[in-house]
ZABA-226981 format. One record per residue (C-alpha): x negated, y negated, z; residue number from 1; residue in three letters; chain. Coordinates in steps of 0.5 Angstrom, whole numbers. Example, Ala and Ser with C-alpha at 12.3 -4.5 7.8 and 13.67 -1.06 7.14 Angstrom:
<sites>
<site <-25 9 16> 1 "ALA" "A">
<site <-27 2 14> 2 "SER" "A">
</sites>
This chain:
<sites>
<site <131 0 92> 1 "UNK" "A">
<site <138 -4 93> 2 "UNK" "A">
<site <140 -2 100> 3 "UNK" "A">
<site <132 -1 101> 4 "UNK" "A">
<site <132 -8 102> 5 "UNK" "A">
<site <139 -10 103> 6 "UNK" "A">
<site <140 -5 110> 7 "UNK" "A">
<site <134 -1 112> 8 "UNK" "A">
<site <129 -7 111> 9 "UNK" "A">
<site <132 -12 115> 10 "UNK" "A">
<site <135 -7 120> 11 "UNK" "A">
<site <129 -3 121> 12 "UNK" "A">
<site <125 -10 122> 13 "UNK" "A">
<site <130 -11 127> 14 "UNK" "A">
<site <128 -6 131> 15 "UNK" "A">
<site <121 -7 130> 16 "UNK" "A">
<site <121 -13 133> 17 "UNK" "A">
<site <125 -11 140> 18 "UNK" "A">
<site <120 -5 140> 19 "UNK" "A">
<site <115 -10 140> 20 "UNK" "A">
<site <114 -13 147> 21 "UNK" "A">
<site <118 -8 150> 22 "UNK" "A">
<site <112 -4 147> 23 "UNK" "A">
<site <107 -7 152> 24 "UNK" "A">
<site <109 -3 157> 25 "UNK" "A">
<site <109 4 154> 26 "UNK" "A">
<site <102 7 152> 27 "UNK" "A">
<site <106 11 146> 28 "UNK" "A">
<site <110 6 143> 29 "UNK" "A">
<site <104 1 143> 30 "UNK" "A">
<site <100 5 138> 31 "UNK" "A">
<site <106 6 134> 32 "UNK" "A">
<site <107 -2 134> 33 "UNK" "A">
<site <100 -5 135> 34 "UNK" "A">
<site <95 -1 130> 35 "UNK" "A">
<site <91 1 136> 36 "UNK" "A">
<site <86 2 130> 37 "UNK" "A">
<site <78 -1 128> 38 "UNK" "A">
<site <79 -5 122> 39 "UNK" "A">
<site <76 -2 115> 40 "UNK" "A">
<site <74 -5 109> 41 "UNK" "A">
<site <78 1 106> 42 "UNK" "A">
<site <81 8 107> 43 "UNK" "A">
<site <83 14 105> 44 "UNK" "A">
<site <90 14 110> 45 "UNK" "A">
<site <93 22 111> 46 "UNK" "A">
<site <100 21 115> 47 "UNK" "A">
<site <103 27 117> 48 "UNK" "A">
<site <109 29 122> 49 "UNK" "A">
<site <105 34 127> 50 "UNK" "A">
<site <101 40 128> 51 "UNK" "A">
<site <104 44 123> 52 "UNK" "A">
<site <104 38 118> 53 "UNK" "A">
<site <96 38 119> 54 "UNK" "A">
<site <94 44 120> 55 "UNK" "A">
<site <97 44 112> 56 "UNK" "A">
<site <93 38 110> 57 "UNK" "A">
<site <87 41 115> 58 "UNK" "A">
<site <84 45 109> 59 "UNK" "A">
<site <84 38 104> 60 "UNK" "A">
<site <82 34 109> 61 "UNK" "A">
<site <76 38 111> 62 "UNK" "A">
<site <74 39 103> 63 "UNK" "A">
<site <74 31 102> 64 "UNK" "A">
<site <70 30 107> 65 "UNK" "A">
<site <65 34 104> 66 "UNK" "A">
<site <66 31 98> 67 "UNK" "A">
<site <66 24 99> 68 "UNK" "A">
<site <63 23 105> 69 "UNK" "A">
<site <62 16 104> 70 "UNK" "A">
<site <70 14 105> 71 "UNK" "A">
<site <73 12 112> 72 "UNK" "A">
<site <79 18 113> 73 "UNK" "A">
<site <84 15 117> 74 "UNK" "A">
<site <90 20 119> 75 "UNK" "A">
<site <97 18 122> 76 "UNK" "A">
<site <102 22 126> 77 "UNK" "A">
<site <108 22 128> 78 "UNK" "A">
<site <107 26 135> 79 "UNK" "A">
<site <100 25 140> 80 "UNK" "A">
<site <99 34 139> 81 "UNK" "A">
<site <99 34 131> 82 "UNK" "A">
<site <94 27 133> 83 "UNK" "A">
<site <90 31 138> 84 "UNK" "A">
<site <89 37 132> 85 "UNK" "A">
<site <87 32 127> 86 "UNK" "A">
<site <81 29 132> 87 "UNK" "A">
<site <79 37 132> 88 "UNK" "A">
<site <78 37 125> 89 "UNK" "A">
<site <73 32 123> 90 "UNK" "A">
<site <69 27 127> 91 "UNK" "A">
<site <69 23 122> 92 "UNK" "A">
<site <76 22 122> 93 "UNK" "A">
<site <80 17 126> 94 "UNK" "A">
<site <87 17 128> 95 "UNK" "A">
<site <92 14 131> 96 "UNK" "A">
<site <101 15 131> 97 "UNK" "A">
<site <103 12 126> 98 "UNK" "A">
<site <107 5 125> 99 "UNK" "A">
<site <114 4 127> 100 "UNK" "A">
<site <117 5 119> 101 "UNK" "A">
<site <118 -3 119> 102 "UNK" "A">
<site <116 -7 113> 103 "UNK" "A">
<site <111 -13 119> 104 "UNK" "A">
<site <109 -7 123> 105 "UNK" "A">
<site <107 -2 116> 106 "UNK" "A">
<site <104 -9 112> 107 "UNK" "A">
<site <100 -11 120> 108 "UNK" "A">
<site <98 -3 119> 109 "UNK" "A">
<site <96 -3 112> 110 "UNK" "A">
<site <91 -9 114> 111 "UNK" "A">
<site <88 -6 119> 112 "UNK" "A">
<site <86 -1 114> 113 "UNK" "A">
<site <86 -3 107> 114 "UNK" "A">
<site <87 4 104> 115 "UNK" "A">
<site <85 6 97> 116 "UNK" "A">
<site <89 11 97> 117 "UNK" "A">
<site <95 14 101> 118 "UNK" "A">
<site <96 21 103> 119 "UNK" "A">
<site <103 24 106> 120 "UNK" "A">
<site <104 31 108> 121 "UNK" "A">
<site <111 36 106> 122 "UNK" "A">
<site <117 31 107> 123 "UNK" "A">
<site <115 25 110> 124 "UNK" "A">
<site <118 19 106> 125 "UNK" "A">
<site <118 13 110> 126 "UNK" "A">
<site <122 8 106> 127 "UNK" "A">
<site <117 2 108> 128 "UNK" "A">
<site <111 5 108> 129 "UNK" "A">
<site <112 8 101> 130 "UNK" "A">
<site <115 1 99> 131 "UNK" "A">
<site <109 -3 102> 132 "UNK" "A">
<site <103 2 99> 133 "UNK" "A">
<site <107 2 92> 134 "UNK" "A">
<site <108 -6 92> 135 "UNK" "A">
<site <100 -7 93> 136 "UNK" "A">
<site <99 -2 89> 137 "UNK" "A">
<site <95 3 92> 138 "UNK" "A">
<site <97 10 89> 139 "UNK" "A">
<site <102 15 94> 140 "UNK" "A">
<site <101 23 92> 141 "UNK" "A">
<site <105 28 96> 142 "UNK" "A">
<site <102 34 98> 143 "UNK" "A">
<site <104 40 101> 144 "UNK" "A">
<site <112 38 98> 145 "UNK" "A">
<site <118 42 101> 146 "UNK" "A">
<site <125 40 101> 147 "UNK" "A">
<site <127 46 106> 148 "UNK" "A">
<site <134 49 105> 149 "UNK" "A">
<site <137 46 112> 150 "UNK" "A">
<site <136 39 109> 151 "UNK" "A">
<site <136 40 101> 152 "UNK" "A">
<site <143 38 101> 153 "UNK" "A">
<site <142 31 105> 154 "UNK" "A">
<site <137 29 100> 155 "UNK" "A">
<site <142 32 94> 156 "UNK" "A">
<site <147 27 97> 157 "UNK" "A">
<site <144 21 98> 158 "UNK" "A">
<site <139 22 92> 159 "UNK" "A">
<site <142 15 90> 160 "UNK" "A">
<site <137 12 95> 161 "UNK" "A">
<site <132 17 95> 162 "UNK" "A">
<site <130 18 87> 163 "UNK" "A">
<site <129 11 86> 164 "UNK" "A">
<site <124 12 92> 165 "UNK" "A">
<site <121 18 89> 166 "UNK" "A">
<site <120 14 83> 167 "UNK" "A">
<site <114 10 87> 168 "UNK" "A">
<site <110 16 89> 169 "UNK" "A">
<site <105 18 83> 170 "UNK" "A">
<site <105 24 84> 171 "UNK" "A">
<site <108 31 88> 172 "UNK" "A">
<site <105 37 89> 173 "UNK" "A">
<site <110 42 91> 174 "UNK" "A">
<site <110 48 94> 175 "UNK" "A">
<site <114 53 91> 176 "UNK" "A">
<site <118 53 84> 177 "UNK" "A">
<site <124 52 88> 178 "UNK" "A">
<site <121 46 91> 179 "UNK" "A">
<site <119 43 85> 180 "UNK" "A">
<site <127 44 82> 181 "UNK" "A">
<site <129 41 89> 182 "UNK" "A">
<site <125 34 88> 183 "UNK" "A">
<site <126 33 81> 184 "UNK" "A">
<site <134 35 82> 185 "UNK" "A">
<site <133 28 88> 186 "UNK" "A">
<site <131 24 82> 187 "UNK" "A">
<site <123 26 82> 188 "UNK" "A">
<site <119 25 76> 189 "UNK" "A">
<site <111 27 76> 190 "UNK" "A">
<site <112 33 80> 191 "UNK" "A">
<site <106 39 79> 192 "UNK" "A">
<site <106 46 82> 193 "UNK" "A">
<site <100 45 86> 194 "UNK" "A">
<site <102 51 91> 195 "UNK" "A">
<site <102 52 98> 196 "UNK" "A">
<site <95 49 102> 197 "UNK" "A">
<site <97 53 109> 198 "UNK" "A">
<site <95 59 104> 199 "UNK" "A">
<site <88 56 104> 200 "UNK" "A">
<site <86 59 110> 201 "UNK" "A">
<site <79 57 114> 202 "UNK" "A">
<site <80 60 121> 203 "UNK" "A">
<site <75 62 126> 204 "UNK" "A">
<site <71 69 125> 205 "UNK" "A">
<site <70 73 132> 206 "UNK" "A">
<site <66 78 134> 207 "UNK" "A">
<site <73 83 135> 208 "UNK" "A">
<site <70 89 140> 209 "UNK" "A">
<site <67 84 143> 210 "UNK" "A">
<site <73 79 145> 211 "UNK" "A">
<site <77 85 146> 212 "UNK" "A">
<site <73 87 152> 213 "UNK" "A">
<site <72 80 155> 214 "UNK" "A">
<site <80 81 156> 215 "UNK" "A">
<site <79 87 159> 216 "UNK" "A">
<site <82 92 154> 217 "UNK" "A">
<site <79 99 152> 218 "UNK" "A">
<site <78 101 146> 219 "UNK" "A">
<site <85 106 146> 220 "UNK" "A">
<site <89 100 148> 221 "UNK" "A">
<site <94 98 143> 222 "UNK" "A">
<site <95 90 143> 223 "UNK" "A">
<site <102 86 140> 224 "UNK" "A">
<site <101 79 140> 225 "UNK" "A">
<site <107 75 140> 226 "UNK" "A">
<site <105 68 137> 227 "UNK" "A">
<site <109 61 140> 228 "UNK" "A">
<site <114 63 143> 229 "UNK" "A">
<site <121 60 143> 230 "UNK" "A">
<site <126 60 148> 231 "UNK" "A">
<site <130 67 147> 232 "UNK" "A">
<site <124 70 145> 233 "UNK" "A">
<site <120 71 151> 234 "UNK" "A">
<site <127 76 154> 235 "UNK" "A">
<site <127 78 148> 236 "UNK" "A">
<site <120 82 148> 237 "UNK" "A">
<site <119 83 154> 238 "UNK" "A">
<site <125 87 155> 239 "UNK" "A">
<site <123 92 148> 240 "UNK" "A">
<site <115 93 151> 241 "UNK" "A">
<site <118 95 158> 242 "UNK" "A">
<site <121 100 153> 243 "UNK" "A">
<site <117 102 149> 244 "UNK" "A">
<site <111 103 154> 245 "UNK" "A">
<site <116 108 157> 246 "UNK" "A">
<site <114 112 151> 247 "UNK" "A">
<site <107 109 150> 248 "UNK" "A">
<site <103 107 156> 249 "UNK" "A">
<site <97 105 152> 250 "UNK" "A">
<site <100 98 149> 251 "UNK" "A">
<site <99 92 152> 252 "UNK" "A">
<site <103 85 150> 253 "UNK" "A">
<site <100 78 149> 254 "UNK" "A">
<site <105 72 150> 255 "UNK" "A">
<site <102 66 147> 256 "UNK" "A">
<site <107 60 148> 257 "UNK" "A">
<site <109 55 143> 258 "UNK" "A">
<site <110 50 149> 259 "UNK" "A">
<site <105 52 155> 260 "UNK" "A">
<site <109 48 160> 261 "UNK" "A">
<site <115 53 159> 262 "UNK" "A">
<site <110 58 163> 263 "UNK" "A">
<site <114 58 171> 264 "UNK" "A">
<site <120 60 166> 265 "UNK" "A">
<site <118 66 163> 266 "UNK" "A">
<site <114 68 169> 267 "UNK" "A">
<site <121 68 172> 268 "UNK" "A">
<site <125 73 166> 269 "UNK" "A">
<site <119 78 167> 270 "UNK" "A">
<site <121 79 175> 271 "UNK" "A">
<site <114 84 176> 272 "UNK" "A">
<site <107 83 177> 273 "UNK" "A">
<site <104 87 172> 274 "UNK" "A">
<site <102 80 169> 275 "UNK" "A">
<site <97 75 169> 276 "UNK" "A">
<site <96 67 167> 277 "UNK" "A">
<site <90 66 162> 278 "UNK" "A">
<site <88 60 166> 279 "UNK" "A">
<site <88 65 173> 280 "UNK" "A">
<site <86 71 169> 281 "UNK" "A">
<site <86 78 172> 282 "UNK" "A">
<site <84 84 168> 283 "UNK" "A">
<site <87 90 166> 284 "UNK" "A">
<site <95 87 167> 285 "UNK" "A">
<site <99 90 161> 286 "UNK" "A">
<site <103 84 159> 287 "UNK" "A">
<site <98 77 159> 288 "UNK" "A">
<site <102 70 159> 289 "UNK" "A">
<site <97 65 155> 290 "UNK" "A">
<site <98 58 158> 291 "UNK" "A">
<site <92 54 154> 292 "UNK" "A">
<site <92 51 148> 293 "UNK" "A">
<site <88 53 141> 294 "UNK" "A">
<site <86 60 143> 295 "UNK" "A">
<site <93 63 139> 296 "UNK" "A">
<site <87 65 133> 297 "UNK" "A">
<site <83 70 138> 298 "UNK" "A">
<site <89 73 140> 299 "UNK" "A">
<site <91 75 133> 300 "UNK" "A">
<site <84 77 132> 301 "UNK" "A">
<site <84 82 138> 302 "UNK" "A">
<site <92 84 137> 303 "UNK" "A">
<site <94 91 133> 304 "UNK" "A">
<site <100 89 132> 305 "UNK" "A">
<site <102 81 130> 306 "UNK" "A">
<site <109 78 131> 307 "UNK" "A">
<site <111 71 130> 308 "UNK" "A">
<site <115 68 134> 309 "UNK" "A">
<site <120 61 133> 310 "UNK" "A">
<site <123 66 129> 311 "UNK" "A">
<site <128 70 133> 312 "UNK" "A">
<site <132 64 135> 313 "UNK" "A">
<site <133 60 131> 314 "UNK" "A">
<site <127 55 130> 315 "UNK" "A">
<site <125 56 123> 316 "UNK" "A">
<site <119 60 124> 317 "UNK" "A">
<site <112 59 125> 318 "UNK" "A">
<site <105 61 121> 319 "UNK" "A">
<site <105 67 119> 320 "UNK" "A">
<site <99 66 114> 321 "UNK" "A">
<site <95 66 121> 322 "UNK" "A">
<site <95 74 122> 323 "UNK" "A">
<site <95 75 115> 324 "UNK" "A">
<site <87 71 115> 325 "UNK" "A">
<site <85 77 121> 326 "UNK" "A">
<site <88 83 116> 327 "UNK" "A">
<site <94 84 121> 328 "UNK" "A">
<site <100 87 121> 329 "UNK" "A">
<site <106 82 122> 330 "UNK" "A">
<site <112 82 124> 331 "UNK" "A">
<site <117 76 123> 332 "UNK" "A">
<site <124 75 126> 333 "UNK" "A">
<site <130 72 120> 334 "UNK" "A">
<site <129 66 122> 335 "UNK" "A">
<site <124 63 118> 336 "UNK" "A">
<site <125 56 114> 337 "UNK" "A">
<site <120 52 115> 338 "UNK" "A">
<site <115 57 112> 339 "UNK" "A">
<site <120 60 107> 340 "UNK" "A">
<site <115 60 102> 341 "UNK" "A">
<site <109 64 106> 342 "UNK" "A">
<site <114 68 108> 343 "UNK" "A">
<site <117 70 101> 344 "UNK" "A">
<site <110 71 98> 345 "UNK" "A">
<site <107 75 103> 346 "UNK" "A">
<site <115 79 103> 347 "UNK" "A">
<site <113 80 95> 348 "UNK" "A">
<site <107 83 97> 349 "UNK" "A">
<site <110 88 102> 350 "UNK" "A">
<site <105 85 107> 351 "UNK" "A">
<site <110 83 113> 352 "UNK" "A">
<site <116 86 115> 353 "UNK" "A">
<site <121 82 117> 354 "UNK" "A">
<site <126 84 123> 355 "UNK" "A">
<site <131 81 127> 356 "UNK" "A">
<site <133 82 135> 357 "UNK" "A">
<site <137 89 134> 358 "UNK" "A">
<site <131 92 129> 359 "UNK" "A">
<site <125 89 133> 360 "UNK" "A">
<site <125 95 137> 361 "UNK" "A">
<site <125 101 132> 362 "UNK" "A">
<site <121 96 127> 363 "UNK" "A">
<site <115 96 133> 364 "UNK" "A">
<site <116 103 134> 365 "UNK" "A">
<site <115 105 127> 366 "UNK" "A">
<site <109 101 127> 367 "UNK" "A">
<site <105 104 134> 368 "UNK" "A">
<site <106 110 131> 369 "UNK" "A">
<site <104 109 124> 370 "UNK" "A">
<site <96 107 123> 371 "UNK" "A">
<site <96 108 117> 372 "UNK" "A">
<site <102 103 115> 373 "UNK" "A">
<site <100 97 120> 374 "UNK" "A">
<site <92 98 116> 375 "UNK" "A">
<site <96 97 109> 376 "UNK" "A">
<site <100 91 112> 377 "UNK" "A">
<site <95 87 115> 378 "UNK" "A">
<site <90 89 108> 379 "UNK" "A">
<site <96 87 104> 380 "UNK" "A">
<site <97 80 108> 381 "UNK" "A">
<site <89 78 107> 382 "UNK" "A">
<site <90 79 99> 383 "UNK" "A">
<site <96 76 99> 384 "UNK" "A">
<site <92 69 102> 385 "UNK" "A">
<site <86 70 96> 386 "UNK" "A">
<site <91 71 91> 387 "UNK" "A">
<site <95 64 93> 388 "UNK" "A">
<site <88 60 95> 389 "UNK" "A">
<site <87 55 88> 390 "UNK" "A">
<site <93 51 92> 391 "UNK" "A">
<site <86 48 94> 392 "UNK" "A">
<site <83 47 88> 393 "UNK" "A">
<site <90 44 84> 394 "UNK" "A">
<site <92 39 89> 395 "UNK" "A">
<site <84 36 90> 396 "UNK" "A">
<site <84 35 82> 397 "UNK" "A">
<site <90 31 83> 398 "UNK" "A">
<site <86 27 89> 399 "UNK" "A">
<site <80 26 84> 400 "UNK" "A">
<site <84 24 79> 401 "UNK" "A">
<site <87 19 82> 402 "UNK" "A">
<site <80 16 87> 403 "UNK" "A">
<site <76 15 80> 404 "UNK" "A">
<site <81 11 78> 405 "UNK" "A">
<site <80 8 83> 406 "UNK" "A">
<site <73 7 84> 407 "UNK" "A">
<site <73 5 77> 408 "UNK" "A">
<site <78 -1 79> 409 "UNK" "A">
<site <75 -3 85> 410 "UNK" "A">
<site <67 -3 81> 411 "UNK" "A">
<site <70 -8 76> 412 "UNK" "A">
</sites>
């Protein structure tokens, strides 16, 4: 930890104390310097980036809570929606953006809350943050631990800066073989195959013929739902369906934004009227643009055909493990890093098809026009989830492992 404390430190601490009175004036940045937070006696801390990062610890987060009732959860995130996701969760958990990773704002957060135990989430490695636990001794486990293909090499490279700062995690609970042989390669050494928690998928169940109908759709109608959306994607879609309804004019198209503030953008690429916005929703259009939150999982519900969308461009991808919860067939572009894994194991299954902007068209027509192999797809996609579901079960062990420990300490 040389360079730790003779650069990052005192440059970090640096801007930690410039941020500090400019924060005054800035509602974000003063949660992120001020620990906006009520005092606990002690804590379990989960710290995770963003919405992605916590709907991978969600199934964790909901069974400790379950188990140990009795214990304040306080959870931290980089960004105000994965903070604003991990509200939804439980209302026992408390939330707040996480410190600025400066050794005097992490040691003023870790006052505040007196944690017994610190959880981080995939690959965040915040040198101060780890530093201070681990100086205090409060054990630090990895859940969920990714080292994605794009950023492999930088950690390689520097590995002399962060194998000493893995060395003061207790343990890591990695996704995947190839993660496990990432981290140990950077310097790691307590490093377990605790498989990947989004496979422990918990959505909501919904009565489908019902929701169909409150949408407007009949029985015979065909629904692709094209999941979060990116730039690039919309256009890309939108021409394809315009296509294919020349060919079958039973099908209808959901478009379900990753960023709802893009709606005026995509309303202009259809030049046409036959859509309608959720939040004006007029029944009976073709295509359906969806500009509210949290509903994605209703629309997959309802769909015949499920396409996950930051894929096609290159975004790294998003969750394809939630179609596979509702047995739907999916599609996914080439452009899938951040959910390599979930893609991999669901590929090995032959449970989702994975396509690019040239194949998109014949991949959907081949779908539409094979019942019977999107039923095989979407029942191969839910078994791929049951058979990848003791993720769950590995990393609470650990947890308990180390929380026992910790109770019997603080008992003496």
């Amino acid at each position: 930890m040389k360079i730790y404390n003779l650069i990052y430190r005192p440059i970090s601490n640096l801007i930690g104390l410039a941020l500090y009175p400019i924060a005054l004036f800035n509602k974000r940045l003063k949660e992120h310097t001020r620990a906006l937070i009520p005092k606990f006696s002690n804590s379990l801390w989960f710290h995770a980036s963003s919405v992605g990062e916590i709907n991978g610890l969600k199934p964790l987060l909901e069974r400790i809570i379950e188990n140990y009732p009795q214990e304040n959860i306080i959870v931290t995130t980089m960004t105000t929606t994965g903070r604003n996701v991990a509200q939804q969760i439980s209302p026992k958990i408390s939330t707040s953006l996480v410190p600025f990773d400066s050794s005097f704002l992490v040691k003023k957060f870790i006052r505040k809350i007196n944690p017994k135990i610190l959880i981080l989430a995939e690959t965040e490695l915040w040198f101060s943050m780890i530093n201070e636990c681990s100086k205090l001794g409060i054990p630090i486990m990895l859940s969920n631990a990714r080292i994605s293909n794009r950023s492999f090499p930088r950690y390689l490279k520097h590995k002399r800066i962060f194998g000493p700062l893995l060395k003061r995690i207790e343990i890591i609970l990695a996704q995947s073989q190839l993660d496990k042989e990432r981290f140990e390669d950077i310097g790691a050494e307590n490093v377990i195959l605790g498989g990947n928690l989004k496979f422990c998928v918990n959505l909501p169940k919904f009565d489908t013929p019902e929701l169909r109908k409150e949408y407007g759709y009949h029985e015979d109608d065909l629904i692709i739902t094209w999941g979060s959306s990116r730039p690039g994607e919309e256009l890309l879609m939108i021409n394809s369906f315009f296509k294919l309804r020349e060919e079958f004019p039973n099908i209808k198209l959901i478009l379900v934004l990753r960023h709802i503030s893009r709606i005026k953008e995509v309303e202009a690429i259809l030049e046409t009227d036959d859509y309608t916005i959720l939040s004006n929703f007029t029944p009976g259009k073709p295509i359906l643009l969806v500009d509210t939150m949290g509903v994605l999982n209703q629309f997959y519900a309802i769909s015949d055909i499920s396409i996950v969308g930051g894929s096609f461009c290159d975004f790294g991808g998003h969750n394809p493990l939630e179609p596979a919860f509702y047995s739907k067939p999916t599609i996914i572009g080439e452009y899938h890093s951040s959910c390599q894994d979930s893609v991999d194991k669901l590929s090995d299954n032959g449970a989702i098809i994975i396509s690019k902007d040239d194949k998109l068209l014949s991949d959907l027509r081949f779908m539409i026009e094979n019942y019977g192999s999107r039923k095989t797809l979407g029942e191969k996609a839910n078994l791929t989830l049951n058979i990848h579901a003791n993720a769950l079960d590995i990393n609470l062990q650990e947890f308990d492992k180390i929380h026992k420990r910790i109770s019997r300490n603080l008992n003496k």
